[in-house]
Structures are given as structure tokens and as C-alpha cells.
C-alpha positions as YAML, in Angstrom:
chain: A
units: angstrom
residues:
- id: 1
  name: UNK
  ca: [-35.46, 4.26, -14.71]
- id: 2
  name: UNK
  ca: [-36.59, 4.47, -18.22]
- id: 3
  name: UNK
  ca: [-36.10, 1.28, -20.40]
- id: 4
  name: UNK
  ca: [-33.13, 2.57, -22.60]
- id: 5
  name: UNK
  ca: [-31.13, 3.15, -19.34]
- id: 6
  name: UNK
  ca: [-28.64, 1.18, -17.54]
- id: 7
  name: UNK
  ca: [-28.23, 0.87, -13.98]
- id: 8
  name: UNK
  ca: [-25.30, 3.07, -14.02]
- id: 9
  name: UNK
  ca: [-27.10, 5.91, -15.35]
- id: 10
  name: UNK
  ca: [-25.76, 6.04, -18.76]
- id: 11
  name: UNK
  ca: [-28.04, 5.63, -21.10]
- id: 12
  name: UNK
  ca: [-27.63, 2.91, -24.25]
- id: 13
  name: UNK
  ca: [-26.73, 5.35, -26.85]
- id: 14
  name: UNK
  ca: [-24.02, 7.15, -24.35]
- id: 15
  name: UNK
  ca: [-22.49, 4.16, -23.82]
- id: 16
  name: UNK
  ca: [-22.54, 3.00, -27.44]
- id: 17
  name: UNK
  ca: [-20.82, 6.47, -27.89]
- id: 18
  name: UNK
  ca: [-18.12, 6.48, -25.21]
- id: 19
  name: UNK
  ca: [-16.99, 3.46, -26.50]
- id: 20
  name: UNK
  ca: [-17.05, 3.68, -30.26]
- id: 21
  name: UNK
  ca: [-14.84, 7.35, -29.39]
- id: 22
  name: UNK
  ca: [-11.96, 4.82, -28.31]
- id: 23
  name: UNK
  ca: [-12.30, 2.69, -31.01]
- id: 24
  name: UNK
  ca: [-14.45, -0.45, -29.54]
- id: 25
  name: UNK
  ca: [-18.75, -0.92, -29.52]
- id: 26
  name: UNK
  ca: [-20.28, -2.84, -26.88]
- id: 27
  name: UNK
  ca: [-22.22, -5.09, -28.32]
- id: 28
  name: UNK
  ca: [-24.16, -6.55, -25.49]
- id: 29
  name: UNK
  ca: [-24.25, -7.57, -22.30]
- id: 30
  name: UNK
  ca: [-20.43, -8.68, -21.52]
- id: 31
  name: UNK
  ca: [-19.37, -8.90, -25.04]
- id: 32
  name: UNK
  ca: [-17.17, -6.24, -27.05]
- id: 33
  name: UNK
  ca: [-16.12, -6.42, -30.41]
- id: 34
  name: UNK
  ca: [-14.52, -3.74, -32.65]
- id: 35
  name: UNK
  ca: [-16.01, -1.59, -35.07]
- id: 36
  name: UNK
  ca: [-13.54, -3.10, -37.63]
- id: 37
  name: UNK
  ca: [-14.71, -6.28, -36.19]
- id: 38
  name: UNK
  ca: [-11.18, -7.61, -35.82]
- id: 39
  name: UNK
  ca: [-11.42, -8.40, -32.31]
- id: 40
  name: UNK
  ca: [-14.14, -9.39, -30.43]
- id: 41
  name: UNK
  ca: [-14.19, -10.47, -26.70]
- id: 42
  name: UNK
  ca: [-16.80, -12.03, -24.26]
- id: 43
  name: UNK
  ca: [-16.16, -10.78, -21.02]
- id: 44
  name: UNK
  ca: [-17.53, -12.52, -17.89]
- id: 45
  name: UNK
  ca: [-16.52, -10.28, -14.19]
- id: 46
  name: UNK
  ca: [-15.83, -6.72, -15.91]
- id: 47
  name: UNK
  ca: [-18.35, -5.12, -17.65]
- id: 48
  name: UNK
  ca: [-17.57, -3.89, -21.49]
- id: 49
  name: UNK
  ca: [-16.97, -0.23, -20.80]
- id: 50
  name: UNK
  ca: [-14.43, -1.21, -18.12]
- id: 51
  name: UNK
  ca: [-12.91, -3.75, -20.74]
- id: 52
  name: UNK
  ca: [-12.58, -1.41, -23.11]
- id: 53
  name: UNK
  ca: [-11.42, 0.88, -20.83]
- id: 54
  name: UNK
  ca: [-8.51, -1.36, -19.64]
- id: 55
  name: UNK
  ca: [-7.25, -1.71, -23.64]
- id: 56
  name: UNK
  ca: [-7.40, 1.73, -23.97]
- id: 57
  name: UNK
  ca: [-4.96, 2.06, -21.01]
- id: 58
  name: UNK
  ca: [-2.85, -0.51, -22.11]
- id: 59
  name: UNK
  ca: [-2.67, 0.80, -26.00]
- id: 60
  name: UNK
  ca: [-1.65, 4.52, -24.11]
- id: 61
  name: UNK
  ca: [1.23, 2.69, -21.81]
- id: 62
  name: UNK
  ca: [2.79, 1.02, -24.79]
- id: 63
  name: UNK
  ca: [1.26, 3.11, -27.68]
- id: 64
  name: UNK
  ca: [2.57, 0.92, -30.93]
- id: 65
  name: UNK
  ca: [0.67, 1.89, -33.81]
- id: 66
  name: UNK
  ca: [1.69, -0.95, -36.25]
- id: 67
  name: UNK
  ca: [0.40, -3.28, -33.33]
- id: 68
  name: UNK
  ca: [-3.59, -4.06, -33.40]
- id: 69
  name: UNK
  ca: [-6.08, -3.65, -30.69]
- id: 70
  name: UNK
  ca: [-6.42, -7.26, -30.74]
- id: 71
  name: UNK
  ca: [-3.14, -7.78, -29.40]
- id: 72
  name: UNK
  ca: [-3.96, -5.32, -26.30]
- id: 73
  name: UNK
  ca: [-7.01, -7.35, -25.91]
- id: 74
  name: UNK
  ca: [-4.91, -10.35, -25.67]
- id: 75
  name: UNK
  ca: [-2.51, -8.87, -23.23]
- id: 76
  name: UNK
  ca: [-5.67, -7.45, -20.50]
- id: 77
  name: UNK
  ca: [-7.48, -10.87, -20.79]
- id: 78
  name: UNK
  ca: [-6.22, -11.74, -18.11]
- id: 79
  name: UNK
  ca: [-7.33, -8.96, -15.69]
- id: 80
  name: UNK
  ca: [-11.13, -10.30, -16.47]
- id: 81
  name: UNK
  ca: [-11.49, -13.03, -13.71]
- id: 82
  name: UNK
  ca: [-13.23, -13.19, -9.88]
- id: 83
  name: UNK
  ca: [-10.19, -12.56, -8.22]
- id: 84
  name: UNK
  ca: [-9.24, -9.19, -10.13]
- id: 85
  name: UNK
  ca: [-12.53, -7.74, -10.83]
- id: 86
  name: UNK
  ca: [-12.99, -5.66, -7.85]
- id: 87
  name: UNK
  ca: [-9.35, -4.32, -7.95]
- id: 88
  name: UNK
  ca: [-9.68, -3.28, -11.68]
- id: 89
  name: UNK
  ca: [-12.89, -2.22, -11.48]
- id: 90
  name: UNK
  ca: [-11.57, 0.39, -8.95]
- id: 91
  name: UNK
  ca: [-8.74, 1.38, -10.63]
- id: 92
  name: UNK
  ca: [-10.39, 1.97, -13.98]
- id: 93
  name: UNK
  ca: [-13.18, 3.89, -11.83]
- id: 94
  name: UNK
  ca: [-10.10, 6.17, -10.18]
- id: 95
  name: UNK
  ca: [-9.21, 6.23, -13.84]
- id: 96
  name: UNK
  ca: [-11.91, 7.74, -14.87]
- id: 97
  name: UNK
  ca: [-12.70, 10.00, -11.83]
- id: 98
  name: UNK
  ca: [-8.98, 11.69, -12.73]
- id: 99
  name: UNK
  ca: [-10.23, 12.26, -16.15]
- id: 100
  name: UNK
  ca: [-13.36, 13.85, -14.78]
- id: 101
  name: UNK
  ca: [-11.24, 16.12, -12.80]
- id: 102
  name: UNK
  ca: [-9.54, 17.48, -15.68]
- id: 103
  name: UNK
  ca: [-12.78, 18.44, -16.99]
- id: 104
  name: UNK
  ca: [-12.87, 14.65, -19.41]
- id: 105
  name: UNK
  ca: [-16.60, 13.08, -19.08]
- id: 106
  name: UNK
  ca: [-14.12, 9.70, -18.45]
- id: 107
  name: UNK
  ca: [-10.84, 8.03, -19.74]
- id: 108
  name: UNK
  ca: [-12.39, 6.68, -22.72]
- id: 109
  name: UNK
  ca: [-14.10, 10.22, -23.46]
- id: 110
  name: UNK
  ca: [-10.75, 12.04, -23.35]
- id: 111
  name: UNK
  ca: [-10.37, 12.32, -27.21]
- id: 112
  name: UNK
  ca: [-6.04, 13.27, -27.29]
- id: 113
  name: UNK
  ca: [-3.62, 10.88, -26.67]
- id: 114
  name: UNK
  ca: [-1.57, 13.21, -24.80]
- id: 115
  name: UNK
  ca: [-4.35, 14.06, -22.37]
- id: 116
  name: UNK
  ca: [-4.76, 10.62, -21.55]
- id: 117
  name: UNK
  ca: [-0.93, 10.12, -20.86]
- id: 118
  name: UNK
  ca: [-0.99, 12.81, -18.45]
- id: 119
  name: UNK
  ca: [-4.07, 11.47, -16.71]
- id: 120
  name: UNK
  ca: [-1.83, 8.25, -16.68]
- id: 121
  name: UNK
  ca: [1.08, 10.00, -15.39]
- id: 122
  name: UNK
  ca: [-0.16, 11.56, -12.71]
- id: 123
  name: UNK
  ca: [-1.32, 8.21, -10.87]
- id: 124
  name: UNK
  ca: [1.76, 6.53, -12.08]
- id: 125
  name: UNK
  ca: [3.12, 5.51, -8.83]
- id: 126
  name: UNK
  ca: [-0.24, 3.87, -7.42]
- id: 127
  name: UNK
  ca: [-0.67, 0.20, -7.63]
- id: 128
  name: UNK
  ca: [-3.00, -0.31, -9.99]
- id: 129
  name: UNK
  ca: [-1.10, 1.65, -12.60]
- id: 130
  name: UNK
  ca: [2.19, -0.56, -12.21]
- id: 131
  name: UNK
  ca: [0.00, -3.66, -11.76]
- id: 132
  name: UNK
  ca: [-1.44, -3.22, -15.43]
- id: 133
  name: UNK
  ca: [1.91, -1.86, -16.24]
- id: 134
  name: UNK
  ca: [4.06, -4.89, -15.57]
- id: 135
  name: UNK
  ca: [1.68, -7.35, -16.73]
- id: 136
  name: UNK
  ca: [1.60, -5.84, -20.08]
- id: 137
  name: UNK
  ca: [5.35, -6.33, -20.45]
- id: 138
  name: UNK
  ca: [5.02, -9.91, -20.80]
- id: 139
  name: UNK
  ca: [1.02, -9.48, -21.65]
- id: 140
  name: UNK
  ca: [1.93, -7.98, -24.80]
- id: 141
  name: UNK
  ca: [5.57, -8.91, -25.51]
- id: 142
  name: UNK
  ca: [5.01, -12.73, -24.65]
- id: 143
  name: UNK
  ca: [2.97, -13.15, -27.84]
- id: 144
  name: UNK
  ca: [4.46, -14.97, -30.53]
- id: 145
  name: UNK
  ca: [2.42, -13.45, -33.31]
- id: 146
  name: UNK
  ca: [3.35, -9.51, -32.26]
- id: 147
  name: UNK
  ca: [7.32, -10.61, -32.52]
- id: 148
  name: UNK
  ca: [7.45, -10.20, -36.23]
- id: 149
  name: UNK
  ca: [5.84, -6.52, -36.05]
- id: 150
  name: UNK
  ca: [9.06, -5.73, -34.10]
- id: 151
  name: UNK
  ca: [11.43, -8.02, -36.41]
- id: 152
  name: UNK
  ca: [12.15, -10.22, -33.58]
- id: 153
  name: UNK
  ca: [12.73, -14.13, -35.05]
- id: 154
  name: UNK
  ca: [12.13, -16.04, -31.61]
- id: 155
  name: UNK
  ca: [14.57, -17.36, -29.84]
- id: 156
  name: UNK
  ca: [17.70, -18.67, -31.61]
- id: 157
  name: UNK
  ca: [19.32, -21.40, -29.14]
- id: 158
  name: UNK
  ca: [17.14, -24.38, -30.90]
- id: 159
  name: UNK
  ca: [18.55, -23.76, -34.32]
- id: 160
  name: UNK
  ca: [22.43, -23.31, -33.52]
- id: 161
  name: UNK
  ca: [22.30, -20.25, -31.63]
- id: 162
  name: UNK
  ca: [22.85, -16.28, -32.73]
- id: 163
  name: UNK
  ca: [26.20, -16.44, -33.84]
- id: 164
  name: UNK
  ca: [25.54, -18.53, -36.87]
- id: 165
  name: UNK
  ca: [21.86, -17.18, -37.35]
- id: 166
  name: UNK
  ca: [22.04, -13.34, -37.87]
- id: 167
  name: UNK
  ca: [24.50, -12.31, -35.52]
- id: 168
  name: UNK
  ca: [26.32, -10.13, -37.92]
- id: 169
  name: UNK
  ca: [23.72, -9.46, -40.53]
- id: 170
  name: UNK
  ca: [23.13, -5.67, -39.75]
- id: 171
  name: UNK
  ca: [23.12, -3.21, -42.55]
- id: 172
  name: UNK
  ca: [23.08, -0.11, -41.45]
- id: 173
  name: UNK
  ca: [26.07, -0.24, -39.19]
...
């Protein structure tokens, strides 16, 4: 093994890459950060290219385009502990052995959108697909800073309740 290769047999500038083609650079060992640099993650049981993998996926279940990486980062933290590695590490590797089969050198190496939906698609139903799925729905949604992006005030009940606070403010009706 020459001294610019991993043990996975992709070498440092293939990785560096596949991961700057869907929008993140691994940065080291365990740590990812964006090429904007405005999000940057350490990650301790997955390794970065499965990280960034996992945002990917979760940015092409609930594409938003107004909504920044950081927040999908956010919302997939969670999937980076001792108790879920193995599971997502295997999903993200059936992931990416799809993607291979549709002629894709992985997930993160399919450049269209629309490619990687239908790779998502078509494994919809397994387990791993509706674990990351529903987890993202309160993942994502669950964060107070991403409710003004989709005009949502918070909750009401504390100051009076809707009736008095909006309920009858819409202008295009």
C-alpha cells in the first residue's frame, strides 16, 4: 500500500474528490467541514465519507434549497455513535453498492439529483431507508433556527394562543 492510500483503497486525492463533488472536503481523519466552511463536524464511529454520505441522503429525502447543509448535518448527528455505526455504515455501503449498479462510482459520485432519488427509491421500503427517513422528520424539523426559513413562529399557546396571534392574518386568501 503506497503512502497516499487509505486502507479502503481509495486513494487521498479520490477521496478529497468524491467528497468535494457533493459539496463537503474531508479534512482529516474523522473531521469534515464544508468547502464554504459553514459547517464543520468532528465525527468519532463513522468515517467522513460515510458522514458525508449520510447528509447527502438526507439533503435528497427532504431536498430544501433555502435550507443549509448545516442544518442536515445537525439532523444526521445523531446517527454518529457506537450503537448505530455498524447499521449505518451498512446501509450507506448498500447505498453506494446500488449506485454502483447503475453504473455511479458511489452515492456521493452520482452527480444528478434525480439519479440519486431513484437510487433512493428503489430501496425505499428497507429499514435503513425509513430509519434515516423518520429521524429526519423531527432531525430536521425539530430545529428552532430552520422554523423561520419555512415562516413558522413557534408555538403560539405561551403568548395567548393562535386565535389572537395570526390566526386570520392571511393575504392571499
Amino acid at each position: 500500500m503506497s503512502k497516499h492510500e487509505t486502507p479502503r483503497g481509495l486513494t487521498r486525492r479520490q477521496l478529497l474528490a468524491r467528497a468535494s463533488a457533493a459539496g463537503a472536503f474531508v479534512v482529516g481523519a474523522g473531521f469534515i467541514a464544508a468547502p464554504n466552511a459553514a459547517w464543520a463536524i468532528e465525527t468519532t464511529h463513522l468515517d467522513p465519507e460515510t458522514f458525508a454520505t449520510l447528509v447527502q441522503m438526507a439533503r435528497d429525502i427532504y431536498p430544501h434549497d433555502h435550507v443549509a447543509d448545516e442544518y442536515y448535518v445537525v439532523a444526521v448527528r445523531g446517527y454518529d455513535s457506537a450503537e448505530q455505526a455498524a447499521a449505518i455504515t451498512a446501509g450507506i455501503a448498500a447505498l453506494d453498492a446500488a449506485a454502483r449498479g447503475r453504473g455511479f462510482p458511489s452515492y456521493l459520485g452520482t452527480g444528478w439529483e434525480r439519479d440519486r432519488v431513484d437510487i433512493l427509491r428503489a430501496m425505499e421500503d428497507s429499514p435503513f431507508f425509513q430509519q434515516i427517513r423518520g429521524g429526519l422528520v423531527t432531525g430536521l424539523y425539530n430545529q428552532k433556527e430552520v422554523w423561520p426559513l419555512f415562516g413558522y413562529e413557534g408555538e403560539s399557546y405561551s403568548q395567548g394562543g393562535y386565535l389572537y396571534r395570526g390566526f386570520d392574518d392571511i393575504t392571499w386568501l
